[in-house]
C-alpha positions, -999 to 999 in steps of 0.1 A, spaced: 155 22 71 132 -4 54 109 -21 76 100 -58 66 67 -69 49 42 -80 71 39 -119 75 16 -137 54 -5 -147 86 -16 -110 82 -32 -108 50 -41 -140 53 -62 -135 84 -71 -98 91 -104 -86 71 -111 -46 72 -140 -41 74 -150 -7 50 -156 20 70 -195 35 68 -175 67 50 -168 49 22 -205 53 11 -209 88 18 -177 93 -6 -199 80 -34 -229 101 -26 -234 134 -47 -252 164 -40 -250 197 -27 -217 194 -11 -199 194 -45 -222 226 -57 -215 242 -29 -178 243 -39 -183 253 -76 -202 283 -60 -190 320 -65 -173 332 -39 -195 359 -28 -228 333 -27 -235 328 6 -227 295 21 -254 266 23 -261 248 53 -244 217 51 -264 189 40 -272 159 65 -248 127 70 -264 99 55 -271 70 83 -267 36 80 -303 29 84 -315 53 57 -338 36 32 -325 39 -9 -351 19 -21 -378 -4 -13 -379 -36 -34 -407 -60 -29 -411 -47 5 -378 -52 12 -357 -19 21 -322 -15 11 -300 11 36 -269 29 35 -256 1 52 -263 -21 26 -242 0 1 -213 1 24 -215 -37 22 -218 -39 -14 -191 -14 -15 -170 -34 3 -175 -69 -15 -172 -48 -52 -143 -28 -40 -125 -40 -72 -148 -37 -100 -159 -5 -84 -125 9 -95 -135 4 -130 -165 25 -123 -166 61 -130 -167 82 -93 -200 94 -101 -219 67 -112 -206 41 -82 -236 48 -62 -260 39 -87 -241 6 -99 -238 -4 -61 -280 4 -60 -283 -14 -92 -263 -49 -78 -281 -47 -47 -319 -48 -65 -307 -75 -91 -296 -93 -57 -330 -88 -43 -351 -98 -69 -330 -130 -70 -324 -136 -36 -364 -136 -28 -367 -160 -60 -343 -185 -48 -363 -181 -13 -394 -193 -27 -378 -221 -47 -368 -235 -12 -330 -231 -15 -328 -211 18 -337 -246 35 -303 -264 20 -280 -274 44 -251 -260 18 -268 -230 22 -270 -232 57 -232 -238 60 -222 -211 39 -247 -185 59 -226 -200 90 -195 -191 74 -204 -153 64 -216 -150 104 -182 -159 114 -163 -137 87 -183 -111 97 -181 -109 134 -142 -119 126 -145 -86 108 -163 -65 134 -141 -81 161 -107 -64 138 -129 -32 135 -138 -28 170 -107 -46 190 -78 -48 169 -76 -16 147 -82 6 180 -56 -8 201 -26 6 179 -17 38 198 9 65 198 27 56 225 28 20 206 40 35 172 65 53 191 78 27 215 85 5 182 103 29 161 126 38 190 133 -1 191 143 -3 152 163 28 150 180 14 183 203 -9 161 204 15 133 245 10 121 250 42 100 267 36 66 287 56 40 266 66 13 276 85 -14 254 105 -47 269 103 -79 256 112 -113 267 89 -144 266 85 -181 260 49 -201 273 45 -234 280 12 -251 317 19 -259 348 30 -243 355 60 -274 319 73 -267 330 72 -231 364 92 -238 347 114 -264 325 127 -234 348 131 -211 371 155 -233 341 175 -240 331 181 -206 362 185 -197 362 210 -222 333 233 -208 303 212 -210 284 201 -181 276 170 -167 240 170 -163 240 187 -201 261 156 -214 239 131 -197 210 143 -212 226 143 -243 246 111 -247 237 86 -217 211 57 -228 205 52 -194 173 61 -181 192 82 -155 193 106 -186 164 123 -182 173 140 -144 211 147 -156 222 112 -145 212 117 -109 214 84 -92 209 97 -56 225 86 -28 234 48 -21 257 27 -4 279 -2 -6 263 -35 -23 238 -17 -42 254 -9 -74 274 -37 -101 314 -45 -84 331 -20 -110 305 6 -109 306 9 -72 346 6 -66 355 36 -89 327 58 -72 334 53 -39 376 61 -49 364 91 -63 367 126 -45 332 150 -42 332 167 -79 358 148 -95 353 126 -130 355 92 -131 377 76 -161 360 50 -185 346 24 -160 333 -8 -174 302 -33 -164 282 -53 -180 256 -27 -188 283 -7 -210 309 19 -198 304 43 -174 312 82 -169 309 89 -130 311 119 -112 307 121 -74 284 147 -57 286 142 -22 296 119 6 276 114 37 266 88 66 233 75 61 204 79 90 174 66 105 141 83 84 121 105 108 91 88 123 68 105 103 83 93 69 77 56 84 47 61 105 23 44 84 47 14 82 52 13 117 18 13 126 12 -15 104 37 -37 124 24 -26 159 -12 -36 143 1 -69 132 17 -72 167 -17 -66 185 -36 -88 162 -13 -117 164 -12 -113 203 -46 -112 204 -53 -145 182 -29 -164 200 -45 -154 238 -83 -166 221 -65 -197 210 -49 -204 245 -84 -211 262 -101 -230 229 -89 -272 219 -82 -273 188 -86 -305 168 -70 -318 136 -73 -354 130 -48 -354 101 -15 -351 114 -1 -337 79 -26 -314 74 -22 -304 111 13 -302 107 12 -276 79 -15 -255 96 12 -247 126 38 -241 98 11 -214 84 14 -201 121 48 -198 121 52 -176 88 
């Protein structure tokens, strides 16, 4: 049972903040030796927890923390990924003295004082508290009761269908096709000829499709495996792919997945619930004010997504 991707409003709103642990992942130390250690060395205390106020380093006078690797951290989350794991820490350590050194330059050139500046320094106050307001409100509010309460709704209106799991084998002509099926016919398995013959990419697994049902597979395909019978051969069925050898391996009425297959998923859509409920009851008690009608207009379209 597929659930929906989440609307755009989503993405387009909800910022995640990086949690404080994402630092201590890039910190190295005695943690790591302590697992290469023989097994009969006796076990080191376990080193402490970095805080968010620890000092890295002082530059100018100015301290840089934990706290302000987490951030870095979280703005370079993508070039980080092109960082080796051990050397992420010391790039992160390395942006944020360059940024020093440069920020404290620009201060004395009198930048700080532009009203540009000023505007954007309003703008990072707001996406940050928007962010500590998802950390601290939103993300907590998803529960289990929640996650529960919303799978029972979707598997509520669950309609089983047939499904059935059929193995096949591609081969761009009919002979090839007949060919195969005498010699299997003839003692040779299926899975053996698949691997030998198909040019599908099914090939590899013994032309294991898996289970599907109706609508997913090309007209012709799909007609002569659902007529066949559970281990019976298929005759020479063409599409526009080539023609096909099918045999059926089973028959069966497809089911809800478990909760715990879809949790994540579902917890996704009771988070984007919350948040969206939550937005719309801040908006309720604020005026809102767009002089331009279009540009209004398109802004309650992007609310509607």
């Amino acid at each position: 049972m597929p659930y929906p991707a989440l609307p755009k409003a989503f993405s387009r709103l909800a910022v995640l903040a990086l949690p404080f642990a994402t630092v201590l992942m890039l910190s190295t130390g005695a943690a790591s030796a302590q697992d290469a250690a023989p097994a009969e060395a006796p076990a080191a205390e376990a080193p402490a927890q970095p805080q968010p106020g620890d000092v890295v380093a002082t530059v100018g006078g100015h301290e840089i923390t934990e706290a302000d690797l987490a951030f870095a951290a979280e703005d370079l989350a993508q070039d980080l990924q092109q960082i080796p794991a051990n050397e992420r820490r010391a790039f992160l350590l390395s942006v944020l003295i360059d940024m020093r050194v440069m920020a404290d330059a620009a201060e004395a050139e009198g930048y700080a004082d532009d009203e540009m500046f000023q505007r954007r320094m309003d703008y990072l106050r707001a996406s940050a508290l928007r962010g500590a307001f998802f950390a601290n409100l939103v993300q907590p509010s998803v529960t289990d009761e929640e996650i529960q309460e919303t799978y029972d709704t979707a598997i509520a209106g669950f309609e089983p269908q047939e499904e059935v799991r059929a193995r096949h084998i591609l081969v761009e002509t009919e002979e090839e096709a007949t060919d195969i099926i005498a010699e299997i016919e003839g003692g040779m398995s299926f899975e053996q000829a698949a691997m030998a013959y198909s040019i599908d990419g099914s090939a590899a697994n013994g032309g294991d499709l898996g289970y599907f049902s109706s609508g997913m597979m090309v007209a012709p395909f799909e007609e002569a495996a659902f007529a066949l019978e559970i281990g019976a051969l298929s005759a020479p069925v063409e599409s526009q792919f080539g023609w096909h050898i099918i045999q059926l391996e089973d028959r069966r009425e497809s089911a809800p997945p478990p909760l715990d297959q879809v949790r994540d998923q579902v917890a996704q859509q009771v988070l984007y619930t919350n948040f969206a409920q939550m937005v719309e009851d801040l908006k309720a008690g604020i005026e809102i004010d767009i002089p331009n009608a279009d540009l209004a207009a398109q802004v309650q379209a992007q609310t509607e997504l």
